[in-house]
N, C-alpha and C positions, 0 to 999 in steps of 0.2 A: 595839381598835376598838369604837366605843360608835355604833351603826346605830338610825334612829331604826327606827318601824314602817314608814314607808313606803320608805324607804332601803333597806331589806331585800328589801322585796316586790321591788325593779327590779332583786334581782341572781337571780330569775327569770323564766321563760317555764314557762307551763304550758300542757301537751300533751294532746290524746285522738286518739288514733289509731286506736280501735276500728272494723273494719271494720263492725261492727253496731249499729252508734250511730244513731241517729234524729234529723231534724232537732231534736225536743224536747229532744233530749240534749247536741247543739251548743251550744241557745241557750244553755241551764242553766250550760254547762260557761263558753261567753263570758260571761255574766251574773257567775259567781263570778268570772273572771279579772277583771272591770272591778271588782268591789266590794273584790277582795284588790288590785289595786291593784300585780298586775305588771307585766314588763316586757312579754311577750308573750302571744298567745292564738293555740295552734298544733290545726291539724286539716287533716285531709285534704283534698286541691286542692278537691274537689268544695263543700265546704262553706265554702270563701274569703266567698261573696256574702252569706251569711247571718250569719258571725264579724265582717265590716266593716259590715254593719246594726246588728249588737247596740253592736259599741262606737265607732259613730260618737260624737262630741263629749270622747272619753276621750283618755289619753295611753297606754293599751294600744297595742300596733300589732297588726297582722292580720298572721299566721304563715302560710307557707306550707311544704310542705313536698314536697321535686322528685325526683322516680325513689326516692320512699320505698319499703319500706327500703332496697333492697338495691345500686339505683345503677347497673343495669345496660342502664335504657333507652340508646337512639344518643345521642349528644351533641344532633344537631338536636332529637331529641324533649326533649329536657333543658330547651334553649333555647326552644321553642316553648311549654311550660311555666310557665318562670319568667312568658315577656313573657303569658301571659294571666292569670298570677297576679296580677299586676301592673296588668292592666286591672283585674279583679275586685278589687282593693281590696287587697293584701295590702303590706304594709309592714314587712314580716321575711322573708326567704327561704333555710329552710334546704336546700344539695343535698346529694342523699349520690353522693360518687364513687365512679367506678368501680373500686375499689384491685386488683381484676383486672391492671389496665393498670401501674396502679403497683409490682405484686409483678412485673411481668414488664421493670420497669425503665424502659415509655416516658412517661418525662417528659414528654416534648411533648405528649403525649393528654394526660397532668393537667393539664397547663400549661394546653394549649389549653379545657378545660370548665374550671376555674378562671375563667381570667381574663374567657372570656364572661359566665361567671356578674357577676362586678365590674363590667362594663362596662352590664349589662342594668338593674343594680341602682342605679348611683351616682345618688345625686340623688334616689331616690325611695324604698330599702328597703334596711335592715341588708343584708347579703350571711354565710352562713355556711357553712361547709365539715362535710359531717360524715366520719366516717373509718371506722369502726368497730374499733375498735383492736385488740380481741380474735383478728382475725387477722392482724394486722403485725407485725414486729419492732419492737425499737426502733430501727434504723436507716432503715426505712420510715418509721416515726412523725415521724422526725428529717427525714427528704427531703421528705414529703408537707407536714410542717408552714411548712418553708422554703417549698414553692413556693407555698400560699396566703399567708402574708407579705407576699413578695416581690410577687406578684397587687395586693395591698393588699386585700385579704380583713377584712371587719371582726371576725369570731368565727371559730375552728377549734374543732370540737369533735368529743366525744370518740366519742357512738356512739348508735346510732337507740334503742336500747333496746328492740331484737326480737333481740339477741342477745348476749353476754357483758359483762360488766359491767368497765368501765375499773377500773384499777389507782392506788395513787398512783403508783410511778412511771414509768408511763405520760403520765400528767398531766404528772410534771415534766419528761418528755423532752420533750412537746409545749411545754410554757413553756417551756424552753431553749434552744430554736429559734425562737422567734419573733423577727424578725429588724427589726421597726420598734415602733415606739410607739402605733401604731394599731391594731393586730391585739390579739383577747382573745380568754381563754378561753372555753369554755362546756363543763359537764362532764355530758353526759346519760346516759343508760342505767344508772344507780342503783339498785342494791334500792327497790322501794316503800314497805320498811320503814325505809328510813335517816331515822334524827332531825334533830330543830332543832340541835341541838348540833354533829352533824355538818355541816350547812350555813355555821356558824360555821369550824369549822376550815378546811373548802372556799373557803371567802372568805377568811379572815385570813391563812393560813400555809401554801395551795399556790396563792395568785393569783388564782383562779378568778372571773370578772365574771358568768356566768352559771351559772344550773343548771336545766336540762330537766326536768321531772318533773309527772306528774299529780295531784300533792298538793301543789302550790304555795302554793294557797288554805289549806289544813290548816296547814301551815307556819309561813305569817303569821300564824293563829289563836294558835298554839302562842309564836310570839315575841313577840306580844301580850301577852298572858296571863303571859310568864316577865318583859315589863318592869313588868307591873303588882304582879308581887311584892315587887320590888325596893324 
């Protein structure tokens, strides 16, 4: 697979999540995201109006992210979230489910915040599922990833990245279940330290269309730089 620079940059979304970040730190962080030339620019719900200022006229989209980390707001609050993310500009929307509901088996609760999520989004903003995988089995991994699918969910991924770090074959049980041609990967919660070279692998030979991480910008730097030696 021969990725040009910019081909590259769109198979990620770059993230700040820091609760202590300042509006200066936002802009900073959108400003790099629109110059590297990702797919996303992800920050806390609060900071949606200021991320769709900076990258107005860009093909960045505005990231949002719903009951971060941990997924355990009500379903209403979930929903009441995404739709004013959505006022406020945001045109990614990642939620993290409740896997509570799903370790205890009801389906229907996943179901049910799933597919609101898809219905809230179509038309207007990616839809992504995040999971945290680090405490599912692989048979959870295997059910959760079916029912966003099946949803028609556009991304399933793999984990907020406030707590254990996905596996590969974690990854591949989540690619193994996906159940249409529309549904992709996206593979977050990554050592900070993981390399260009690894992002390669991550694309080429386990599937993966996206990748979450707050060195996205650095990344593309780094891929830049290895095509110019070539």
């Amino acid at each position: 697979m021969n990725l040009t620079v910019a081909e590259y940059a769109k198979h990620f979304d770059m993230a700040l999540h820091l609760q202590s970040s300042k509006e200066e730190d936002i802009r900073a962080h959108a400003r790099a995201a629109r110059s590297a030339g990702v797919a996303a620019c992800y920050t806390n719900s609060f900071w949606t109006p200021v991320v769709a200022e900076e990258l107005r006229g860009s093909d960045v989209r505005v990231g949002t992210a719903i009951s971060f980390p941990y997924g355990c707001t009500s379903t209403d609050m979930k929903f009441a979230e995404i739709e004013e993310g959505l006022r406020l500009g945001a045109t990614a929307v990642d939620m993290v489910v409740n896997i509570g509901r799903l370790r205890e088996g009801d389906d229907e609760f996943t179901r049910r915040e799933v597919e609101g999520l898809v219905e809230r989004t179509r038309g207007t903003a990616l839809s992504k599922v995040i999971f945290e995988v680090c405490f599912l089995t692989d048979e959870e991994i295997a059910r959760l990833t079916r029912i966003c699918s099946d949803a028609g969910v556009d991304y399933v991924k793999t984990a907020t990245g406030s707590q254990g770090f996905p596996t590969e074959a974690q990854v591949q049980v989540m690619r193994d279940n996906i159940t249409n041609d529309n549904t992709k990967l996206k593979v977050s919660g990554v050592p900070r330290t993981f390399t260009m070279p690894a992002t390669l692998w991550m694309i080429e030979q386990l599937g993966v269309s996206l990748i979450g991480t707050r060195s996205a910008a650095s990344l593309v730097q780094q891929y830049a730089a290895h095509l110019g030696t070539n």
